[in-house]
N, C-alpha and C positions, 0 to 999 in steps of 0.2 A: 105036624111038626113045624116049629116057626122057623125062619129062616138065619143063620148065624151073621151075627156082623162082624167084621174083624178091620179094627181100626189099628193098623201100623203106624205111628209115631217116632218119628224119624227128627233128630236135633236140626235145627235152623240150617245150621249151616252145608248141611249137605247139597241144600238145594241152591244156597247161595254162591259157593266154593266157585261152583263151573260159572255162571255169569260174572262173578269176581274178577277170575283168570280171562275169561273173553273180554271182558273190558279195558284191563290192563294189557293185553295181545293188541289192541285194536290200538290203544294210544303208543304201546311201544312201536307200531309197524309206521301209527302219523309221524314219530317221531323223527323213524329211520329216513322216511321220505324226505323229510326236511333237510335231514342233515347232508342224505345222498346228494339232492340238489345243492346246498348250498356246497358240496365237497366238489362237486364236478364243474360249477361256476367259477369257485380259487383256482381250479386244475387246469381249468380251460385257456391256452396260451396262445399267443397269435402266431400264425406262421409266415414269414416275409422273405420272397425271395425274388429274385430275378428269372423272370418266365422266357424269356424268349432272346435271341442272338442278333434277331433280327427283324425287322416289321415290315409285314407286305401290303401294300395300298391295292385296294380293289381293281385295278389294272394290272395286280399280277407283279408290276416295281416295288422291288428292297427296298428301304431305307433303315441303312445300318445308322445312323444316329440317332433313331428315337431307341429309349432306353424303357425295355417294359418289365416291370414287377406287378408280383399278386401278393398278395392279404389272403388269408383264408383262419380261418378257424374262429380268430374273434378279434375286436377292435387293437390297431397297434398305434400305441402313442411315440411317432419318431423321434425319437432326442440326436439323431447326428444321421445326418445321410451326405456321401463325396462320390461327385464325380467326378473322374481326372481321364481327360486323354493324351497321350505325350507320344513323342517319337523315341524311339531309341536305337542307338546304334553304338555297340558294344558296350559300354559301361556309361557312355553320354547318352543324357535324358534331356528332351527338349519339350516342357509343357505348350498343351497346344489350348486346352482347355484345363479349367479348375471351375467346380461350382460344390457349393453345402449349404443344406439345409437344415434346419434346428426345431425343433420342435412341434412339430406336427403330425396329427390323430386320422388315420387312414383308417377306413374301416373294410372290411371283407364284403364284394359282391362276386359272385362266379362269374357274371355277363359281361364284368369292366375289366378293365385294367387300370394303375397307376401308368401314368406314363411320366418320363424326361426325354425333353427334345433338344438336344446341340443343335441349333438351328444354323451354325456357318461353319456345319462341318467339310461339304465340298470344297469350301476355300483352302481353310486350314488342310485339308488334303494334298490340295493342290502346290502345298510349301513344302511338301516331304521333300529329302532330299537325296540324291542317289546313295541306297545301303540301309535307312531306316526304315525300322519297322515301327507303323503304328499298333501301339498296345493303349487299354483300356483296363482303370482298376476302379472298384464302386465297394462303397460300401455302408450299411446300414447298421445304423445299433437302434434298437428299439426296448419295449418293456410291454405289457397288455397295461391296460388307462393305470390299474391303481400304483403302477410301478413299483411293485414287490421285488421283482427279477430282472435283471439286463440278458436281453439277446443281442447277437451279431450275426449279420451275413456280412460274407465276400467273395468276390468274385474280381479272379484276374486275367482278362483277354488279349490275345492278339487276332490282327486285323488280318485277312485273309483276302488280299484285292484280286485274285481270278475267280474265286465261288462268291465275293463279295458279300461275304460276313463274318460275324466272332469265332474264333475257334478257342474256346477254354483250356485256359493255362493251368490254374486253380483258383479251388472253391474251399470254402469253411464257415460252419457255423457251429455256434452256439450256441 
């Protein structure tokens, strides 16, 4: 008896169909990538705030006039940064200090800080007058570089001379 041959002929495309669809899976998933990246690059916003009340120098001494902020998330292009110290007492405000800045691109490190230093702040202290209270208000408007979006911090302090630093009044962002 000789042996049966049985040839099943099958149309093209059955065999083609599934590499078809894997091809097209594979370019639709590059695609998604691309797009995910380039989604979460627009998304990505800088975050800018004022980190600290107060700066301790490696001996352990405060120094309530240097002013520290952080960057985190992704590069911040500054468009308006104030800082103001004034005395007050009751509804009279007496500027001790006024300083801004305009335009300038901070970028996020974990290991640094921005700093601002009032360097003749013990002076200016030193003019308070009996009943005033020194308060401190700052504040930042920023955008991330391609400036799509405006952000803002604020922060507004009073001076606390027995614990010898800020105690926040109020804050707000944007």
């Amino acid at each position: 008896m000789e042996p049966f041959k049985v040839i099943i002929e099958t149309p093209w495309y059955t065999q083609w169909i599934p590499i078809l669809i894997a091809l097209l899976a594979l370019f639709i998933s590059i695609y998604s990538i691309r797009l995910s990246r380039k989604q979460f690059i627009d998304a990505s916003r800088p975050f800018v705030w004022f980190a600290q009340n107060f700066y301790r120098l490696e001996d352990g001494k405060i120094q309530p006039n240097i002013v520290l902020w952080r960057i985190t998330n992704a590069p911040a292009k500054i468009s308006y940064a104030k800082y103001r110290f004034y005395f007050k007492s009751g509804n009279e405000v007496r500027d001790i200090h006024n300083y801004e800045e305009n335009d300038v691109v901070r970028f996020p490190d974990e290991k640094s800080q921005h700093r601002y230093n009032f360097e003749k702040f013990e002076q200016s202290v030193m003019s308070r007058k009996l009943g005033e209270e020194l308060e401190r208000y700052l504040r930042v408007e920023y955008s991330e570089l391609s400036e799509n979006k405006k952000y803002m911090y604020e922060s507004h302090c009073k001076y606390d001379f027995p614990a010898n630093l800020w105690r926040i009044i109020s804050e707000k962002a944007t």
